[in-house]
C-alpha positions as a printed NumPy array, in Angstrom:
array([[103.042, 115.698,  70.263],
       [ 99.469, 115.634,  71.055],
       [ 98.472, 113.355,  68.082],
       [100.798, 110.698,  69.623],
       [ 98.8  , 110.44 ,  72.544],
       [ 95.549, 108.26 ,  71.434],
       [ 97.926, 105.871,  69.072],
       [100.296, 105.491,  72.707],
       [ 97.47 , 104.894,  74.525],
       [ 95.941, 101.867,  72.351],
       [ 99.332, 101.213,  72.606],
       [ 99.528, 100.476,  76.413],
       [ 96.105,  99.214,  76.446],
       [ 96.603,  96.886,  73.529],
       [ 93.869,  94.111,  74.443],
       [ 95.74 ,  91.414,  71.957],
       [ 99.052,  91.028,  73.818],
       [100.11 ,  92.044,  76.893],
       [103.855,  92.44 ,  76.501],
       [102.578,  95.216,  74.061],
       [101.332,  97.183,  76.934],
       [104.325,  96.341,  79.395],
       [106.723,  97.544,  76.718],
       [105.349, 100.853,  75.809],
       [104.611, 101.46 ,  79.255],
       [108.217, 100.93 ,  80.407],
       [109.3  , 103.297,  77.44 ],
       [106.95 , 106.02 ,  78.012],
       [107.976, 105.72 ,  81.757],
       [112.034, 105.947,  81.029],
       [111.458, 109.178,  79.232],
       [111.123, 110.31 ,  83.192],
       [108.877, 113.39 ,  81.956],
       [105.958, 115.165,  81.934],
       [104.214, 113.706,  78.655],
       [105.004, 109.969,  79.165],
       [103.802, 110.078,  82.746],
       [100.666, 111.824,  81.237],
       [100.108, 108.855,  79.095],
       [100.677, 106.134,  81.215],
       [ 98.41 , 107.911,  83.823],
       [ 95.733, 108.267,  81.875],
       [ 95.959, 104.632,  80.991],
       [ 96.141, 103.003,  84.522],
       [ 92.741, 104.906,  85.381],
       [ 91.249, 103.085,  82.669],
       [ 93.024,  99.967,  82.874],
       [ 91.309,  96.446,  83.498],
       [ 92.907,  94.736,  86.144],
       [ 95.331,  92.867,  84.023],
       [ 96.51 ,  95.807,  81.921],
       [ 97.228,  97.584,  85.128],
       [ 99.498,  94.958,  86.977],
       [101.592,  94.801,  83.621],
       [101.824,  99.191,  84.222],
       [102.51 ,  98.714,  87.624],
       [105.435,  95.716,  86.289],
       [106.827,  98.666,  83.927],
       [106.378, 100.994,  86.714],
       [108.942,  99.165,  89.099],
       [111.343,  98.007,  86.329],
       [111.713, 101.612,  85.367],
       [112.346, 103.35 ,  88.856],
       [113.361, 100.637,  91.106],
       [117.284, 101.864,  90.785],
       [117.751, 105.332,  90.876],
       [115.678, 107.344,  93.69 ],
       [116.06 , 110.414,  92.123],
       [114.06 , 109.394,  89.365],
       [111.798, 108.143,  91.255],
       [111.51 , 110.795,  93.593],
       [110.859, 113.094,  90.14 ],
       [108.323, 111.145,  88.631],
       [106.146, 111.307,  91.922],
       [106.759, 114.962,  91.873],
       [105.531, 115.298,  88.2  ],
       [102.195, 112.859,  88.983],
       [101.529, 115.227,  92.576],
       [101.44 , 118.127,  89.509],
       [ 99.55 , 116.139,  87.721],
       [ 97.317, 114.802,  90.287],
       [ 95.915, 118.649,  89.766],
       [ 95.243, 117.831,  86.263],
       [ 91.849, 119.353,  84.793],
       [ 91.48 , 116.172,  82.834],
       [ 90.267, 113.779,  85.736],
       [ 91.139, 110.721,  83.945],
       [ 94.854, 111.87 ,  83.889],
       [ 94.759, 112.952,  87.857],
       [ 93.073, 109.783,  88.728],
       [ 95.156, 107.8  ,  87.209],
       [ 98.503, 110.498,  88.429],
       [ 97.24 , 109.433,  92.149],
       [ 97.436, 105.614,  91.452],
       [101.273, 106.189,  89.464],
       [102.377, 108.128,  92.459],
       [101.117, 105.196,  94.873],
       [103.193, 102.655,  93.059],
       [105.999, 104.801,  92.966],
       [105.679, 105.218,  96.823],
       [105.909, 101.825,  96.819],
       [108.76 , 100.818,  95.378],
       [112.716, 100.404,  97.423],
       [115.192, 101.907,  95.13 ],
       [118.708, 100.214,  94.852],
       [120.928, 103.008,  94.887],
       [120.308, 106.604,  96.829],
       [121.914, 110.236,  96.027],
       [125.411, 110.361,  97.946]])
């Protein structure tokens, strides 16, 4: 729903505790669609430094097992990488570079 998006977003970018921001991140990101990778794009491009290594934490605990998943996420942030809003395709291009960088455990047979 679109008028989830700003209340998510303070959300992930809470400035009071960190485990805030690692914790909606990671649930956003286990959704594995379009609208929580929307959100959690838009907030790495905006991210201070520390905000953004606690994404990028949420980021590898969510897609380090399966590489399908992963592989689908970094199809969804190349789409979104496209994105009109540039503060969502920034922040797609920086999702799908720490999704290229993370070794999945297991692999499709």
């Amino acid at each position: 729903m679109d008028e989830a998006v700003g209340p998510l977003l303070r959300l992930v970018l809470d400035r009071e505790n960190t485990f805030v921001t690692r914790a909606t991140a990671e649930a956003l990101l286990r959704r594995q669609d379009r609208s929580g990778l929307r959100v959690v794009a838009s907030a790495l491009a905006v991210a201070d430094p520390n905000h953004g290594d606690w994404i990028h934490t949420a980021v590898l605990d969510a897609f380090a097992v399966y590489a399908d998943e992963r592989d689908e996420a970094m199809r969804i942030c190349e789409e979104l990488a496209g994105d009109p809003d540039e503060r969502v395709a920034s922040g797609a291009r920086l999702l799908h570079g720490s999704l290229t960088g993370i070794t999945c455990v297991l692999h499709p047979a």
